[in-house]
N, C-alpha and C positions, 0 to 999 in steps of 0.2 A: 651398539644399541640399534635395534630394528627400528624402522619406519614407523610411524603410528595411523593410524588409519583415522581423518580428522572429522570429514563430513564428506557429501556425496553433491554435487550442482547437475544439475541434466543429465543425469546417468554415469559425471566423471567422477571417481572415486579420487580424495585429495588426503594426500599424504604429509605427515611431517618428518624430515629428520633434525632430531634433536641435536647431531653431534657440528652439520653444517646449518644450523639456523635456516632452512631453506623448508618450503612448501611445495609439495611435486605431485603435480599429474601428468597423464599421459592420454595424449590426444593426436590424434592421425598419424599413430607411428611412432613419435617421439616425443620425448620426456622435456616440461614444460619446468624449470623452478623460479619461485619469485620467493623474495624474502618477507611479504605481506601476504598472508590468504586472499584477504579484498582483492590486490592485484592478479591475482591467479583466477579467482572467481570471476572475473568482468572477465578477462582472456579464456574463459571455458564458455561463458558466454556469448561472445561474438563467434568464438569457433562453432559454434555447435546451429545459433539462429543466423549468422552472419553482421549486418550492420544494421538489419531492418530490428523496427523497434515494433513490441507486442503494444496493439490498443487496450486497452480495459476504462472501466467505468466503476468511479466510485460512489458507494450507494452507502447511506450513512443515517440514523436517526439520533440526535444527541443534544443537549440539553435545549431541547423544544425549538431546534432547527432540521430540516432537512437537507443533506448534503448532495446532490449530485453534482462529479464534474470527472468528464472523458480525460483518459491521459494517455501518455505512453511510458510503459514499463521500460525500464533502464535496466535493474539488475533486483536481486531476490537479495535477502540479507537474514537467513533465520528467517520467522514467521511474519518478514515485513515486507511489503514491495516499497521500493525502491522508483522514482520518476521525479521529473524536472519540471519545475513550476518558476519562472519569473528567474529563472536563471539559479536559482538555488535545488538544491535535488530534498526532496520530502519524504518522508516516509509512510506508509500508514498499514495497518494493520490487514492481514492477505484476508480475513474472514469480510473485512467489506468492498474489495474488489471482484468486482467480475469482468465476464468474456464481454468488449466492445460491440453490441449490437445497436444499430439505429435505432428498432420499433423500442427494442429496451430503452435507449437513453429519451426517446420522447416522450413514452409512457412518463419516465423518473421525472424529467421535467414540469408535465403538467401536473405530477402528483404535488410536483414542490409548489407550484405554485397555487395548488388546490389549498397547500398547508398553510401556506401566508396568509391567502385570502380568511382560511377560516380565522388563524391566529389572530390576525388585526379585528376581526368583526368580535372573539371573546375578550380579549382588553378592553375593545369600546363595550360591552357587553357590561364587564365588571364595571368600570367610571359609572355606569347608571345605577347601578345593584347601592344599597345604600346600607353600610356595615352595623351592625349591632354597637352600641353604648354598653360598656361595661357597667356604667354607674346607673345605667335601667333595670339591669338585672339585679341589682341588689338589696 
């Protein structure tokens, strides 16, 4: 039974054979197998960026919070990044990460704090607003 051709990590094509349970790429020459893709995938990864890890910044709007917070990229998983928070590794969806820049993350910053400010000033906003009686209307 021929190899299968499974998914692609930083330009290394990753293979399965089905007869030895094993996942194979090949990298600087020679032929890597692990019995876990994940395992294979974090070793294409180091080989390819080394040990240094990518910055990024997650930027986020959702259910009437704004999210920013700088990380470092660990490893890709499918359409998720992958990184380390509090000792546990997180994931979050690759459409809301982007490239680590300063001027970006303080922009994201003050915009968050722009949001809080407004949010708390319309809650106290609504407490004054004084709601309709149902039993007025009728």
């Amino acid at each position: 039974m021929p190899e299968i051709e499974i998914s692609e990590v930083h330009g290394t094509k990753i293979f399965y054979d089905a007869e030895k349970k094993q996942f194979k790429a090949r990298l600087g020459g020679r032929e890597v197998k692990k019995s876990s893709q994940r395992d294979l995938e974090k070793i294409i990864s180091r080989f390819v960026r080394g040990d240094e890890r990518v910055k990024g910044i997650i930027l986020d709007y959702r259910w009437r919070e704004v999210h920013v917070l700088p990380i470092e990229i660990v490893t890709l998983r499918g359409s998720r990044v992958q990184y380390k928070k509090d000792g546990y590794m997180e994931g979050e969806d690759a459409d809301n990460v982007f490239v680590y820049d300063e001027a970006i993350l303080a922009q994201a910053k003050e915009l968050e704090k722009e949001h809080d400010g407004w949010l708390k000033r319309w809650e106290s906003f609504m407490r004054t607003a004084k709601r309709v009686k149902l039993e007025d209307l009728k």
